[in-house]
N, CA, C and O atoms as a printed pandas DataFrame, in Angstrom:
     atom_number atom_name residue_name chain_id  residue_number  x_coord  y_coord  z_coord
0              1         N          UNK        A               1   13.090  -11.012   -5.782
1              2        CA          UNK        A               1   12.138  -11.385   -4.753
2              3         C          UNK        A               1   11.062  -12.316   -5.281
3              4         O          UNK        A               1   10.418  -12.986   -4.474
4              5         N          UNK        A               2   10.802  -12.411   -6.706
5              6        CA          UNK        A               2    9.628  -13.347   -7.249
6              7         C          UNK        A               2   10.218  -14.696   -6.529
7              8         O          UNK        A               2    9.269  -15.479   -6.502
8              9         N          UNK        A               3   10.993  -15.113   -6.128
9             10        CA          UNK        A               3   11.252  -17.046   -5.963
10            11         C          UNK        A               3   10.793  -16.568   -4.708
11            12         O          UNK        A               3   10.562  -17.762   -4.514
12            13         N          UNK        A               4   10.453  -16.035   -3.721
13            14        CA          UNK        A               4   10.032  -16.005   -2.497
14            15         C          UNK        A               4    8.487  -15.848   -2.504
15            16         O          UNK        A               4    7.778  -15.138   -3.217
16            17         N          UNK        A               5    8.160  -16.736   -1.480
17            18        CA          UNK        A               5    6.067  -16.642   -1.690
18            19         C          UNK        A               5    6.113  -15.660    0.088
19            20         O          UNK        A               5    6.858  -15.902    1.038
20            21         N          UNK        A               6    5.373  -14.917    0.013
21            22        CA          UNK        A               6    5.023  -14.814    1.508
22            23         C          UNK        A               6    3.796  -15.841    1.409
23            24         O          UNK        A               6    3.001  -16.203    0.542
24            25         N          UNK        A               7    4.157  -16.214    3.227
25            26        CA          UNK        A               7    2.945  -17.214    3.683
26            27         C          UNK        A               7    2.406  -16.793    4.469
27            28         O          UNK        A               7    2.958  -15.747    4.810
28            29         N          UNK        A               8    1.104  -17.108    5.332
29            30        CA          UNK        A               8    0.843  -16.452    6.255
30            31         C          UNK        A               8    0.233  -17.826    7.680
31            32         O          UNK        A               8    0.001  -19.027    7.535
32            33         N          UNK        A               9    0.181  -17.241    8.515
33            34        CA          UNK        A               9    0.044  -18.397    9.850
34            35         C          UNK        A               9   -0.577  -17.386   10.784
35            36         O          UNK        A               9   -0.202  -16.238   11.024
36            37         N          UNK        A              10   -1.699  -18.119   11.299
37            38        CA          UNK        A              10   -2.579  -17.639   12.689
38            39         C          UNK        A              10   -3.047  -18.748   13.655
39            40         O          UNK        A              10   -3.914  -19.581   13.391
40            41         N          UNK        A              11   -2.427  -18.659   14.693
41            42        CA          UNK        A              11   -2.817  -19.449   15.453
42            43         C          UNK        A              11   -3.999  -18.996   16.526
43            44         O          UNK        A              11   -4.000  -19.562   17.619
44            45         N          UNK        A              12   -4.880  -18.114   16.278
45            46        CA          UNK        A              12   -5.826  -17.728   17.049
46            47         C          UNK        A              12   -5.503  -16.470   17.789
47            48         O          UNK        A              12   -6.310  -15.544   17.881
48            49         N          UNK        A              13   -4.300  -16.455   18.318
49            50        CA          UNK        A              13   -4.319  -15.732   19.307
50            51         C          UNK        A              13   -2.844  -14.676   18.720
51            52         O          UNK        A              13   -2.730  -13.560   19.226
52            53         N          UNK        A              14   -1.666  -15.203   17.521
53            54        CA          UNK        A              14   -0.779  -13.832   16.993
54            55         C          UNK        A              14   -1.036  -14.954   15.889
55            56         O          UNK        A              14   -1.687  -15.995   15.978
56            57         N          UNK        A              15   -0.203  -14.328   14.642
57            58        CA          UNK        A              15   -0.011  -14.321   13.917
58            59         C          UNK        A              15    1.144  -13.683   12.836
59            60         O          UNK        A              15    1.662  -12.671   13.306
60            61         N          UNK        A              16    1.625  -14.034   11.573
61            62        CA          UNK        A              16    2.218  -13.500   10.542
62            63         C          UNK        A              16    2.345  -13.979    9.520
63            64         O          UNK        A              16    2.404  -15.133    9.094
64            65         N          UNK        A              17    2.409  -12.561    8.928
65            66        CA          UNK        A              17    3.097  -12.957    6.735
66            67         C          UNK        A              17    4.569  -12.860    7.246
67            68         O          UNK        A              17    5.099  -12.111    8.067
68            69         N          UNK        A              18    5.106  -14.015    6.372
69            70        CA          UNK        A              18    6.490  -13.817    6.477
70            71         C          UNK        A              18    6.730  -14.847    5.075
71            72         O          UNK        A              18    6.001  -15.679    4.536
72            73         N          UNK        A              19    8.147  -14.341    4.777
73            74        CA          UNK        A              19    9.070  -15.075    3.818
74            75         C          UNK        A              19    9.462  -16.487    4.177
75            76         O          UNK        A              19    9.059  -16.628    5.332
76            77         N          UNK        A              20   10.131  -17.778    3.721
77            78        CA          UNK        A              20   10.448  -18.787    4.823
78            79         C          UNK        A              20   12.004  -19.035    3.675
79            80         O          UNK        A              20   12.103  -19.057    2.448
80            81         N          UNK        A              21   12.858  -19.164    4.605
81            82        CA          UNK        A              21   14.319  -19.528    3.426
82            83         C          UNK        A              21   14.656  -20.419    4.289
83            84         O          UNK        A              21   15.328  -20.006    5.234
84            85         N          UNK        A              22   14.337  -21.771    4.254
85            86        CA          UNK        A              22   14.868  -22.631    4.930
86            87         C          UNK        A              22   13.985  -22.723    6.072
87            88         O          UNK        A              22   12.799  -22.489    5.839
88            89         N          UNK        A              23   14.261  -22.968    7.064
89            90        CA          UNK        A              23   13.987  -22.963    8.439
90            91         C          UNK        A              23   14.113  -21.690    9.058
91            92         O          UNK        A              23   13.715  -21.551   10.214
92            93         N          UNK        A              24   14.619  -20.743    8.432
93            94        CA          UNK        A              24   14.684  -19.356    9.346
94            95         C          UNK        A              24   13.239  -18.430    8.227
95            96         O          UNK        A              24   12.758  -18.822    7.164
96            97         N          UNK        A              25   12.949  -17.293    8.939
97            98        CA          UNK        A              25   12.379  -16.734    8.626
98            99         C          UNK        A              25   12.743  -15.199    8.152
99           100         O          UNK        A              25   12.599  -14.363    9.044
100          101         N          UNK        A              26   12.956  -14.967    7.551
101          102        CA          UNK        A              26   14.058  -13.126    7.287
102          103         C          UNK        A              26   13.176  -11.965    7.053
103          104         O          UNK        A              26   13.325  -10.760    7.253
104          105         N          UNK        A              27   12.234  -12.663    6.582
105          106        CA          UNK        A              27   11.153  -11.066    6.378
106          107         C          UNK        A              27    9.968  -11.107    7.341
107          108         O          UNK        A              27    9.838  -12.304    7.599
108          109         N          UNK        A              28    9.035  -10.417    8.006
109          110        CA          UNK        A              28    7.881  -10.864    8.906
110          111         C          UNK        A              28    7.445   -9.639    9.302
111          112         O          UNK        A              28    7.991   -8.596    9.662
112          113         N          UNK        A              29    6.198  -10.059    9.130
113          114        CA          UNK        A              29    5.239   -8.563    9.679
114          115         C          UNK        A              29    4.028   -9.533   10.700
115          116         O          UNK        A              29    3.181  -10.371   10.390
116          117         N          UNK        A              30    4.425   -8.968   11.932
117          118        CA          UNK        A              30    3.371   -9.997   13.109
118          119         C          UNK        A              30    2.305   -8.978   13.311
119          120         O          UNK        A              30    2.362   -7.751   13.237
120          121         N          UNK        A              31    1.179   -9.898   13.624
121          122        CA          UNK        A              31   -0.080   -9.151   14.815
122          123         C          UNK        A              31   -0.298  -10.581   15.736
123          124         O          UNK        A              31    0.161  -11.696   15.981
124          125         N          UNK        A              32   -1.572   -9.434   16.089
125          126        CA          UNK        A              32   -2.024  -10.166   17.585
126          127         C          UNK        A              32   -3.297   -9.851   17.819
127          128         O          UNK        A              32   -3.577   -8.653   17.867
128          129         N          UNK        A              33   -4.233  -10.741   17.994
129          130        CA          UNK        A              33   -5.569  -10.493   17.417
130          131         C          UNK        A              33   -5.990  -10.098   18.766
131          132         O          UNK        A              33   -5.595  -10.506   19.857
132          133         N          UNK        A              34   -7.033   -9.061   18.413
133          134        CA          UNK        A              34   -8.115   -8.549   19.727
134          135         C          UNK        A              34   -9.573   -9.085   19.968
135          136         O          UNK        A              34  -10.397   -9.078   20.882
136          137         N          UNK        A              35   -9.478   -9.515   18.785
137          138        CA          UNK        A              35  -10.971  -10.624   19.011
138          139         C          UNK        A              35  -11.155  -11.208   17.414
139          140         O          UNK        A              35  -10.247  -10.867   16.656
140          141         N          UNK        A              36  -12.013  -11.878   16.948
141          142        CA          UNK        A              36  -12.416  -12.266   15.954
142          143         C          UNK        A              36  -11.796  -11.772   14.656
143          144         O          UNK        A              36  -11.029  -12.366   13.898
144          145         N          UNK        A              37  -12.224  -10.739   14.587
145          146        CA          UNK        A              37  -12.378   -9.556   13.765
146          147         C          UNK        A              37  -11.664   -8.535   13.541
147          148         O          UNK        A              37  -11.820   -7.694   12.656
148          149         N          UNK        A              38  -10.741   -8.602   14.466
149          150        CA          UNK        A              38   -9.612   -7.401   14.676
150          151         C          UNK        A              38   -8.453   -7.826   15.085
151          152         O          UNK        A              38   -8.170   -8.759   15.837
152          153         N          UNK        A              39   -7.662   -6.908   14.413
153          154        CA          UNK        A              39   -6.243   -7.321   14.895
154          155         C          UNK        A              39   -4.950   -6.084   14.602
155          156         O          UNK        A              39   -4.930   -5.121   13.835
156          157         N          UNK        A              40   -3.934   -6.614   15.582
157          158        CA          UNK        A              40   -2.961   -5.221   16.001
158          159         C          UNK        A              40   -1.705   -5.395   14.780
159          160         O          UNK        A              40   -0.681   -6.006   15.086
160          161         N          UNK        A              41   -1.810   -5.025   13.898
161          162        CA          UNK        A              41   -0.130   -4.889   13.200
162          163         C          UNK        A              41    1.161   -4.612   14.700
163          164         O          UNK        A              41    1.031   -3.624   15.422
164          165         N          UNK        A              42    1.895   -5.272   14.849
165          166        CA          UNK        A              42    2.819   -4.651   15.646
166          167         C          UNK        A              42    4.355   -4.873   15.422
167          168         O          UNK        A              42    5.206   -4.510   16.235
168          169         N          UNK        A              43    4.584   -5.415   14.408
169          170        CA          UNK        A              43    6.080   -5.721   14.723
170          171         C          UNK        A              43    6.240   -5.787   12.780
171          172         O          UNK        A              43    5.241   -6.025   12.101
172          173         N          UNK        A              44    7.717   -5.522   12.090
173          174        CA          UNK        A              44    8.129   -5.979   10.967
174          175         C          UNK        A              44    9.298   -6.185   11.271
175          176         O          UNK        A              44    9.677   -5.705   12.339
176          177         N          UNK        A              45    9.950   -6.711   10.710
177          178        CA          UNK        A              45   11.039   -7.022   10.372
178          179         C          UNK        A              45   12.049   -7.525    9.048
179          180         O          UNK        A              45   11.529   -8.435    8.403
180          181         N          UNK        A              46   12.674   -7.320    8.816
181          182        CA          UNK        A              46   13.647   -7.383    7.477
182          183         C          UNK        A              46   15.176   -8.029    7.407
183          184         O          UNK        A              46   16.066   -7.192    7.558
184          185         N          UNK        A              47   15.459   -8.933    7.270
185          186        CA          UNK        A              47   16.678   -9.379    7.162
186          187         C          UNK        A              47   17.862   -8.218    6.172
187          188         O          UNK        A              47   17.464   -8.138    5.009
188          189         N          UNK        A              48   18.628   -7.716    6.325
189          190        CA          UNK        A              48   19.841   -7.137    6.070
190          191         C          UNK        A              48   19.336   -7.198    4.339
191          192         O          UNK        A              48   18.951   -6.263    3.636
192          193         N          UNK        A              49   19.495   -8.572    4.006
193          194        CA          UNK        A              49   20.293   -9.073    2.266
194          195         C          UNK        A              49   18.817   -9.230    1.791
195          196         O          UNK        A              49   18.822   -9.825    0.713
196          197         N          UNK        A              50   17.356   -8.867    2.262
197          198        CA          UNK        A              50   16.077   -8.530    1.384
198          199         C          UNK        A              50   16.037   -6.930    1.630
199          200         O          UNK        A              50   15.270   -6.480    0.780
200          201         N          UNK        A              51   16.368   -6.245    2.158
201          202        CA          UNK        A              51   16.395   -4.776    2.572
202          203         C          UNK        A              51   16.548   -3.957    1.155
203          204         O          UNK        A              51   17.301   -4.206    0.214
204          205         N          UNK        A              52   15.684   -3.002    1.293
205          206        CA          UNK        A              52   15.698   -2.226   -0.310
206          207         C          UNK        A              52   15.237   -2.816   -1.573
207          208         O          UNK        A              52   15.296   -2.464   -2.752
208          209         N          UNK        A              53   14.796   -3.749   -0.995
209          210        CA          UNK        A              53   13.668   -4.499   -2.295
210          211         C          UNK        A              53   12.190   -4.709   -2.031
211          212         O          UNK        A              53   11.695   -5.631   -2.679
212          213         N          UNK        A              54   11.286   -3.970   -1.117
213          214        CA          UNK        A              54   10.176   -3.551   -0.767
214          215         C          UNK        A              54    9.862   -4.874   -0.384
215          216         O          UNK        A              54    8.827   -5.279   -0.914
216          217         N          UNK        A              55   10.230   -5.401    0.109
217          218        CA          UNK        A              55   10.006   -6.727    1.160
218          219         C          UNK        A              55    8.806   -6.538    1.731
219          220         O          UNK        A              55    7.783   -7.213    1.619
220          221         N          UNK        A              56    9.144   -4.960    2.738
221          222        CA          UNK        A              56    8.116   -4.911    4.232
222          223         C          UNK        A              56    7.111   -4.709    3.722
223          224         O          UNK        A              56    6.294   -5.565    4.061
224          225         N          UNK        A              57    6.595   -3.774    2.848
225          226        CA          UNK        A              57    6.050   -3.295    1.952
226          227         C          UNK        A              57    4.828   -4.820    1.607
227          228         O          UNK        A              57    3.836   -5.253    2.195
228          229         N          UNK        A              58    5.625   -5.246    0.300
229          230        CA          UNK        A              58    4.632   -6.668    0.071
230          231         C          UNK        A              58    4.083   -7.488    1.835
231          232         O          UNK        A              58    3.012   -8.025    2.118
232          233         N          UNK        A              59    4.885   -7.345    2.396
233          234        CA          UNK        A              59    4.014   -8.140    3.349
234          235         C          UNK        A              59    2.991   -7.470    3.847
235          236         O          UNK        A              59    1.894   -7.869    4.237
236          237         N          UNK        A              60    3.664   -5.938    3.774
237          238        CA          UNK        A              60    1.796   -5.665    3.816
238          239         C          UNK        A              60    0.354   -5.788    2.763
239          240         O          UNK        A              60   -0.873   -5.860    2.833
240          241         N          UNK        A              61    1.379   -5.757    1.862
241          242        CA          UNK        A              61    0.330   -6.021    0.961
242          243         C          UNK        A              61   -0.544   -6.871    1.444
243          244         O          UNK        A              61   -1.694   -6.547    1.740
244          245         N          UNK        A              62    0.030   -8.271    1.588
245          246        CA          UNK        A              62   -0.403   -9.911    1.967
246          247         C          UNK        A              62   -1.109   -9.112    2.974
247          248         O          UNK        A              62   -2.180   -8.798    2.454
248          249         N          UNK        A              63   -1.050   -8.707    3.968
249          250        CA          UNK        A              63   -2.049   -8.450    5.046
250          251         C          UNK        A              63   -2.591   -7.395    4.835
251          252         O          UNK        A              63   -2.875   -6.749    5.844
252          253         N          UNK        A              64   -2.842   -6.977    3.893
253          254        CA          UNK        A              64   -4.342   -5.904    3.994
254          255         C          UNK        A              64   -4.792   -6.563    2.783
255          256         O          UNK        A              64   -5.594   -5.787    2.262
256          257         N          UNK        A              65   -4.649   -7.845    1.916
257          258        CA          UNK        A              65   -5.272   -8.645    1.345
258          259         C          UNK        A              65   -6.164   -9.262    1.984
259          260         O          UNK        A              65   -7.363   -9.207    1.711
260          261         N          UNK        A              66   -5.653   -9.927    2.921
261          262        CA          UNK        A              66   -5.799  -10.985    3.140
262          263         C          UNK        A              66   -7.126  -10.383    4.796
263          264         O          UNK        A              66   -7.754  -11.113    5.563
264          265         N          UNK        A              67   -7.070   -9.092    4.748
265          266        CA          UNK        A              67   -8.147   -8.061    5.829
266          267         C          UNK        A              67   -9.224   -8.048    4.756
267          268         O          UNK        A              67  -10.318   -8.543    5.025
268          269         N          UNK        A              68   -9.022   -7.583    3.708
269          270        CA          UNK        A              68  -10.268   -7.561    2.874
270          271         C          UNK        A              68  -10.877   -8.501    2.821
271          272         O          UNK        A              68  -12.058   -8.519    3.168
272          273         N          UNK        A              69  -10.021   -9.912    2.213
273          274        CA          UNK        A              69  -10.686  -11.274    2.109
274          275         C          UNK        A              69  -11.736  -11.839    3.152
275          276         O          UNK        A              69  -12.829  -12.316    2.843
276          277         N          UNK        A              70  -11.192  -11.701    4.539
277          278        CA          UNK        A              70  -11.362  -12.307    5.685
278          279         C          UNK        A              70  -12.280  -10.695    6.401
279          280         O          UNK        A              70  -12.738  -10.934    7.519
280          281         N          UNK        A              71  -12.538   -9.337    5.944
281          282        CA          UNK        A              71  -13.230   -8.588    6.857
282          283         C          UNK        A              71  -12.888   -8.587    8.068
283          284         O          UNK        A              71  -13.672   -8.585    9.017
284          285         N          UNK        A              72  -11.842   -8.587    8.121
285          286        CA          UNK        A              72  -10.468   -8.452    9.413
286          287         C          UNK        A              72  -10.214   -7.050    9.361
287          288         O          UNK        A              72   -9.863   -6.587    8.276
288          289         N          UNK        A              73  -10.366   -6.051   10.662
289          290        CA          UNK        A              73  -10.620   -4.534   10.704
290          291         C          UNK        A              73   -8.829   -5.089   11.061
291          292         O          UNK        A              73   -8.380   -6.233   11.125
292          293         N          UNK        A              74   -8.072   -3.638   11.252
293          294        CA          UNK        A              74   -6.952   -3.684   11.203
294          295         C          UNK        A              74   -6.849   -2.103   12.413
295          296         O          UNK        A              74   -7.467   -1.062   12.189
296          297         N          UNK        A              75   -5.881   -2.340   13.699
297          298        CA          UNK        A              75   -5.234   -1.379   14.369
298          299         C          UNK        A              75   -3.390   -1.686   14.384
299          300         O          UNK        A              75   -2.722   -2.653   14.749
300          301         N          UNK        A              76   -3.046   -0.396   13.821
301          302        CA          UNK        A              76   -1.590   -0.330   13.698
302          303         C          UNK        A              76   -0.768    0.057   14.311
303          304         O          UNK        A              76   -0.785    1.262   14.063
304          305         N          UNK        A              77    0.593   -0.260   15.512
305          306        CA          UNK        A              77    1.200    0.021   16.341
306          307         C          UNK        A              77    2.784   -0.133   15.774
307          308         O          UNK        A              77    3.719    0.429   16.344
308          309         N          UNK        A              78    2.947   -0.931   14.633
309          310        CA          UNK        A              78    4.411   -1.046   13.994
310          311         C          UNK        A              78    4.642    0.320   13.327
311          312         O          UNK        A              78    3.889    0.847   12.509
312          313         N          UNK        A              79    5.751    0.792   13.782
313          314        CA          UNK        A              79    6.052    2.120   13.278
314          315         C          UNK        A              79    6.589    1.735   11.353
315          316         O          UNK        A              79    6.439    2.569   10.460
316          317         N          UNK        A              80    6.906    0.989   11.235
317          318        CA          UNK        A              80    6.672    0.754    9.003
318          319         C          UNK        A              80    5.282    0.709    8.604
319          320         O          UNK        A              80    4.865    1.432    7.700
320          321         N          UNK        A              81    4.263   -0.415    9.472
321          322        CA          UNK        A              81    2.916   -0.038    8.692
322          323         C          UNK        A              81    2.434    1.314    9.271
323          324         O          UNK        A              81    1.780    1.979    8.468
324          325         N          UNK        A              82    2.590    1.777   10.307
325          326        CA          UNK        A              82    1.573    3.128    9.944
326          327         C          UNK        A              82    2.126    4.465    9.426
327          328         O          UNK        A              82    1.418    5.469    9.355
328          329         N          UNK        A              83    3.890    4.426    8.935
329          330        CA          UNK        A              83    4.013    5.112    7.715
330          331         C          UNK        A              83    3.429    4.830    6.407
331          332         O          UNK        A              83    2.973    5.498    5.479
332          333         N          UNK        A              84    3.642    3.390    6.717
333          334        CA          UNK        A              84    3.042    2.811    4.671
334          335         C          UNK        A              84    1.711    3.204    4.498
335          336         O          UNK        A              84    1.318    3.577    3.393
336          337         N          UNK        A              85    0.640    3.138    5.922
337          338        CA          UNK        A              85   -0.597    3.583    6.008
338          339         C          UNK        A              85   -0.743    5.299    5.908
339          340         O          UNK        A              85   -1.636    5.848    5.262
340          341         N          UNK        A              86    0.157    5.914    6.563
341          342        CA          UNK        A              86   -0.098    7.741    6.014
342          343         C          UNK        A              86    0.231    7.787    4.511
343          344         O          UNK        A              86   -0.472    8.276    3.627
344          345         N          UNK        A              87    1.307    7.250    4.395
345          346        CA          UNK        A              87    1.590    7.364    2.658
346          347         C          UNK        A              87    0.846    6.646    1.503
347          348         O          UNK        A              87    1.487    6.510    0.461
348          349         N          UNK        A              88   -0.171    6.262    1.540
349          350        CA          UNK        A              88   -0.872    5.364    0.828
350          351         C          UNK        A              88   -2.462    5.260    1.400
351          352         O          UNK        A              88   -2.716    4.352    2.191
352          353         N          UNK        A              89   -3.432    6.112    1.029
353          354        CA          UNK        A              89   -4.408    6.145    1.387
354          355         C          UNK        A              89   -5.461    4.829    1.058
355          356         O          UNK        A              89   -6.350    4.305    1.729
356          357         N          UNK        A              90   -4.835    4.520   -0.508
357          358        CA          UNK        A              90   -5.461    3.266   -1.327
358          359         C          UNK        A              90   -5.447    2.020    0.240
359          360         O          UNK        A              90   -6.608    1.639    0.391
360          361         N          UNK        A              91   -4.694    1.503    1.100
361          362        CA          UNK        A              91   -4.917    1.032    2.127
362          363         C          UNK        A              91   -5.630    1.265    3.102
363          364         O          UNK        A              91   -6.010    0.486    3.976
364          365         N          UNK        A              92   -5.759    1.971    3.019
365          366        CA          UNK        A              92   -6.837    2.668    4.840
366          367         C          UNK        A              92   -8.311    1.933    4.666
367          368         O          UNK        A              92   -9.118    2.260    5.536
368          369         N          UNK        A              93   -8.605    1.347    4.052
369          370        CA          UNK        A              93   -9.991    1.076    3.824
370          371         C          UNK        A              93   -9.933   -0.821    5.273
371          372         O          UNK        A              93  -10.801   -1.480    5.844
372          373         N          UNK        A              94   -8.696   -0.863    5.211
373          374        CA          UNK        A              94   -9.122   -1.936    6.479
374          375         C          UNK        A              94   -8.614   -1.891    7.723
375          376         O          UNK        A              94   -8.646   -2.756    8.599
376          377         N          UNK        A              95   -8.075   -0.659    7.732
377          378        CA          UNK        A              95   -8.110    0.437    9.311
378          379         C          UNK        A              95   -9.599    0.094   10.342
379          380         O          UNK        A              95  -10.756    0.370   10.025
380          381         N          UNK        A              96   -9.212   -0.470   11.422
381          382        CA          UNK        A              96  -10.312   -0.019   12.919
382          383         C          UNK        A              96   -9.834    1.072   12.647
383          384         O          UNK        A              96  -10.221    1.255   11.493
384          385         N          UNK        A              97   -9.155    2.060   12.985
385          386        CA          UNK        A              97   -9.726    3.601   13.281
386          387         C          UNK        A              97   -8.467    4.321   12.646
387          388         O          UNK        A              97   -7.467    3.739   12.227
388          389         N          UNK        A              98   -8.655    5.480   12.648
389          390        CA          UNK        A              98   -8.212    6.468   11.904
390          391         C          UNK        A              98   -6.716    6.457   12.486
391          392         O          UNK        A              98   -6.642    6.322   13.708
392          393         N          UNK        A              99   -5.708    6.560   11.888
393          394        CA          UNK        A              99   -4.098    7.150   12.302
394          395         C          UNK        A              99   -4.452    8.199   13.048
395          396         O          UNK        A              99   -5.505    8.821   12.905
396          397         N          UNK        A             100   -3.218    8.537   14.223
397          398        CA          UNK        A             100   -3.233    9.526   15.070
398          399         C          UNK        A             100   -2.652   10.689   14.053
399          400         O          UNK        A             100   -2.496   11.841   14.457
């Protein structure tokens, strides 16, 4: 997975970290911002042939980096980040609000 960079793209209104292999995109973790300052994790995804190499995982990384950097609060609706978020407390620090 090192020859792959995640990138990230916001156009104001969604956004994502994703992998790029060509013109297609195989790895991606989207949101969708609620205002300025906040924004919804809602969607990942994983291509088949990156699967089992903590793909989804690093892209979250990139986005709860990239929440700290930017003081971007974070609400989670993708059922991968808000397991990675119960299992990993070291993240919760750029949670809007607490897991159900």
């Amino acid at each position: 997975m090192s020859i792959y960079e995640i990138e990230h793209e916001d156009d104001g209104r969604r956004g994502s970290f994703y992998i790029a292999d060509g013109d297609e995109r195989p790895a991606r973790m989207t949101y969708v911002r609620q205002d300025d300052g906040t924004v919804t994790i809602d969607h990942t995804v994983v291509d088949e042939r990156f699967r089992g190499q903590g793909v989804g995982r690093k892209l979250l990384d990139a986005a709860v980096a990239w929440a700290r950097r930017s003081g971007t609060r974070v609400f989670v609706t993708c059922p991968f980040a808000v397991a990675q978020f119960r299992k990993d407390e070291s993240i919760r620090d750029v949670l809007a609000a607490p897991l159900d």
